[in-house]
Structures are given as C-alpha cells and as structure tokens.
C-alpha positions in Angstrom: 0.0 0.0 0.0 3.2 2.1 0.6 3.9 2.4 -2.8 0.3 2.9 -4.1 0.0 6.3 -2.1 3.5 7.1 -2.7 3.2 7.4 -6.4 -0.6 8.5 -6.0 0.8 11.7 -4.3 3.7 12.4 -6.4 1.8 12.1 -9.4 -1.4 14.0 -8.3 -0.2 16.0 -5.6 -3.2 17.8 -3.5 -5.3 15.4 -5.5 -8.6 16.6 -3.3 -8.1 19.9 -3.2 -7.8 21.9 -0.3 -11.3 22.4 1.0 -11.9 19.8 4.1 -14.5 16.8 3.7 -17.9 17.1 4.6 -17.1 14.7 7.1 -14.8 16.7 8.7 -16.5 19.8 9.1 -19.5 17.6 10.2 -16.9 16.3 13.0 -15.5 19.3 13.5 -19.0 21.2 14.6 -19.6 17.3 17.3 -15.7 18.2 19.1 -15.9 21.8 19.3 -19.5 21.0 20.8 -18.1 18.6 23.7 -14.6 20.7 24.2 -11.9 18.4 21.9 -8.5 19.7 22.2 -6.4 17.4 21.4 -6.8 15.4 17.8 -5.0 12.3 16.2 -5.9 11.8 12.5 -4.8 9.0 11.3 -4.2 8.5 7.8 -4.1 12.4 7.3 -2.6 12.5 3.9 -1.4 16.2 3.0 -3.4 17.8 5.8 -6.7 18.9 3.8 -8.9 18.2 6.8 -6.2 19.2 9.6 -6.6 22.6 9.2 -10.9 23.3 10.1 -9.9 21.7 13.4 -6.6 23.9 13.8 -8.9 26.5 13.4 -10.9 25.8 16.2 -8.1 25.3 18.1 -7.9 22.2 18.4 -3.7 20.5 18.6 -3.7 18.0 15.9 -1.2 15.0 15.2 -1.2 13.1 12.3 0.0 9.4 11.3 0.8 9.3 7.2 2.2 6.3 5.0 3.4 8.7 2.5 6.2 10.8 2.5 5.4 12.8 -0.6 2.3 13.8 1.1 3.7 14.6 4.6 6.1 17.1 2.5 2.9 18.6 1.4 1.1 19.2 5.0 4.9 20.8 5.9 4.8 23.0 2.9 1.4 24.1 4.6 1.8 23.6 8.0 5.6 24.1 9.0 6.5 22.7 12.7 3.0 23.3 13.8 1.6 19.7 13.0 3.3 16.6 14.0 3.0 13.7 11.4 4.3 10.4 12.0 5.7 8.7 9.1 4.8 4.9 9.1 1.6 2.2 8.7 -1.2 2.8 10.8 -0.6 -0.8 11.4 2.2 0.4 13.7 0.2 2.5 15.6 1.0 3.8 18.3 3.2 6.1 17.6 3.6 7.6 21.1 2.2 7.1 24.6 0.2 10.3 24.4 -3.8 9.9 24.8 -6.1 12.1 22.7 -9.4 13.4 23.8 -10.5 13.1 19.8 -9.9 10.8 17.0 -10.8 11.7 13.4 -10.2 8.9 10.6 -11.5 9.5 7.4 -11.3 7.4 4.0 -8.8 4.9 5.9 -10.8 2.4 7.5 -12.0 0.8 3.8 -8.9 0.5 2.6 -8.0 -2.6 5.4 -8.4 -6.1 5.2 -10.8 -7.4 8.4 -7.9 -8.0 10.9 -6.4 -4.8 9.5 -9.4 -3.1 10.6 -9.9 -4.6 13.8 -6.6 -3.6 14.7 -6.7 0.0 13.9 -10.5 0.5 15.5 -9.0 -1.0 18.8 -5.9 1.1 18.5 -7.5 4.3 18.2 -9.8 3.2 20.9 -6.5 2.7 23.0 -5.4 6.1 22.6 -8.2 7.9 23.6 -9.0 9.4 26.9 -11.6 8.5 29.2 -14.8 9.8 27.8 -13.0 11.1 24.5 -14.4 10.3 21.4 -13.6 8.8 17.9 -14.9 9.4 14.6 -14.9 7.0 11.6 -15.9 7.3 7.7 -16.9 4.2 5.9 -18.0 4.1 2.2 -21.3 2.4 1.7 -22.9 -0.3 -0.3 -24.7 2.4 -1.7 -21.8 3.1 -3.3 -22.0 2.9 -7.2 -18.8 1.4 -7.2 -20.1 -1.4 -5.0 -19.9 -5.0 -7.0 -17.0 -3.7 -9.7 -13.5 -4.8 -9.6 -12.3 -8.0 -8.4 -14.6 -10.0 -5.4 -11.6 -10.3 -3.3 -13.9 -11.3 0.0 -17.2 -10.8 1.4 -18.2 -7.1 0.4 -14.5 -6.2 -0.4 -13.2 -5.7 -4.3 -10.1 -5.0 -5.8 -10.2 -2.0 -8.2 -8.6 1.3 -9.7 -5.2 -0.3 -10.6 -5.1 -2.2 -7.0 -7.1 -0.5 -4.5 -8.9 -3.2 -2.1 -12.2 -1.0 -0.4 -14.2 -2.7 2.1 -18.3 -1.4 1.6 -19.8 -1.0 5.1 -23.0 -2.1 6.0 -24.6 -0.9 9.4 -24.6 -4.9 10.3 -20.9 -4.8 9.8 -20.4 -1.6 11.6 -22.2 -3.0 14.1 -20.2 -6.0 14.6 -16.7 -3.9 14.4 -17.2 -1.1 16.4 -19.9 -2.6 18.6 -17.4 -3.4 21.8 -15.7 0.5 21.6 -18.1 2.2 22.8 -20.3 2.6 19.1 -23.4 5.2 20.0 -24.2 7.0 16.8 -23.9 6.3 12.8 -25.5 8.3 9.8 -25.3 9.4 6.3 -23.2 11.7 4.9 -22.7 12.0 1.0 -19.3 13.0 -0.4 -17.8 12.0 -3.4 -19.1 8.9 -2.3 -21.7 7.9 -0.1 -20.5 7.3 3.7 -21.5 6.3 7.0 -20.1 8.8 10.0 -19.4 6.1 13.1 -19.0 8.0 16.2 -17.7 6.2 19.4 -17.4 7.2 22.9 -14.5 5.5 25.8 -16.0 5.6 29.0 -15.9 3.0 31.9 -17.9 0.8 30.8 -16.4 0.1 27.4 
C-alpha cells in the first residue's frame, strides 16, 4: 500500500483539493460542541482536513504512509503539526492519549484484521470519555460489486485499491465493543456512513 499512495501523491499531488470533507466539518462542529483539544488523524494525507480543526483550536497529530504527502502538509503547516511517518498498522506512535480521534477514507482500505486492529488502536489512545470518529464508504456506493470480489463485500479495483463497503450490520459488529453510539449518512464524493464512538468505563 506504501507504494500505491507514494506514487498517487507524487503524481497527483493535493489530488482533493484543499477544502476539508464534509465529514470533517460535520466532526468538527460534534468536538468543538463537547470541548476536543487534542486530535489524532490518522491516515491524514497532505493535511486537507487538519486545518478546520486547527482552526478551532484544536492541537492535531497526524500518522501518514506517504512521505510525498507529509512534505505537502509541511509545505502548509511548517513545525505546527506533528506527522508520523509509518503504517497505521504500527500505531501507536507515542504514549500520548487524545481526547479526539478523526479517521476519514482509511478504515475501507484494510483487510478485516487490519481493521480490527486499527478501530481498537484508536480506541487505546483515547482518553476517558473522549471520542472517535470514523468514515466508511457504503454499499450504496455505485462502485459497489466492480472490480475484483476479493472477499465478502471487499473488491479489488482502480489499478489495485482493495475497499471494504460497510453495512450498518458490519459496523455494528466492528465497532460494537468500543463504545459505538451514533452512525448516519453523509454524501461526499461517495456515499459514507459517519461512526461515532465514545471511551467511558464501561467500554
């Protein structure tokens, strides 16, 4: 996946432009609303959706695969956002906890353990009653059913991206034991579910 992103970044660049997702501002509105001041996005690409949460002064660390696109966020950013260079897979990346956890267009991408893995590691590194936000495309998707049926629900397409398409049964059964309260509809350039979690003592 390394070398997908890599090349995807050096070829296109700021290849979504440099307004933030829906999803994010959508997020952005829920942490501002229950005090969120410290943010880990993983996944955060070139920074596109770091800087509506900066904004609202929130501190935000970031976790990116890509070099090329971590470049990019420093072109913008400078020294004022810390992005780890590795695999979400090798989360964490410090012993720090964060009160908010924003993951957008990530999750898909990962096979099932993949995904269990990076759900409970976010969970992990969030504080007690913080909260965590996911994105998930949908089978609504009109991509859903093309490529190459690699498993259940998940197909292999656009010159070898593997995308998982959500269901609420699924999201139910992965994010069900941390601390799942809320999911619903948001359309971007794709249809997606917003998964919000809460950590408190009973999770």
């Amino acid at each position: 996946m390394t070398e997908f992103w890599e090349k995807a970044f050096k070829d296109k660049q700021e290849m979504w432009g440099s307004e933030p997702a829906k999803s994010a501002v959508l997020t952005k509105d829920f942490f501002v609303e229950h005090k969120i001041k410290n943010l880990l996005i993983p996944g955060i690409g070139y920074g596109r959706n770091a800087q509506v949460f900066i904004d609202n002064g929130m501190t935000v660390t970031g976790i990116e695969i890509s070099k090329t696109a971590i470049d990019l966020a420093q072109k913008h950013f400078g020294n004022g956002l810390t992005i780890y260079h590795g695999s979400v897979a090798e989360m964490p990346f410090d012993d720090k906890s964060f009160d908010g956890i924003f993951c957008y267009g990530l999750i898909y991408l990962l096979d099932k353990d993949e995904r269990k893995k990076l759900i409970q590691d976010c969970f992990n590194q969030l504080t007690e009653n913080g909260y965590m936000v996911f994105t998930a495309i949908t089978k609504d998707a009109p991509t859903y059913g093309r490529g190459t049926l690699i498993s259940k629900d998940r197909f292999e397409m656009f010159g070898g991206v593997k995308i998982f398409f959500y269901d609420k049964e699924t999201i139910e059964e992965e994010f069900g034991s941390t601390g799942l309260f809320e999911v619903s509809e948001v359309t971007e350039n794709y249809p997606f579910y917003l998964i919000k979690c809460r950590k408190n003592k009973n999770a």
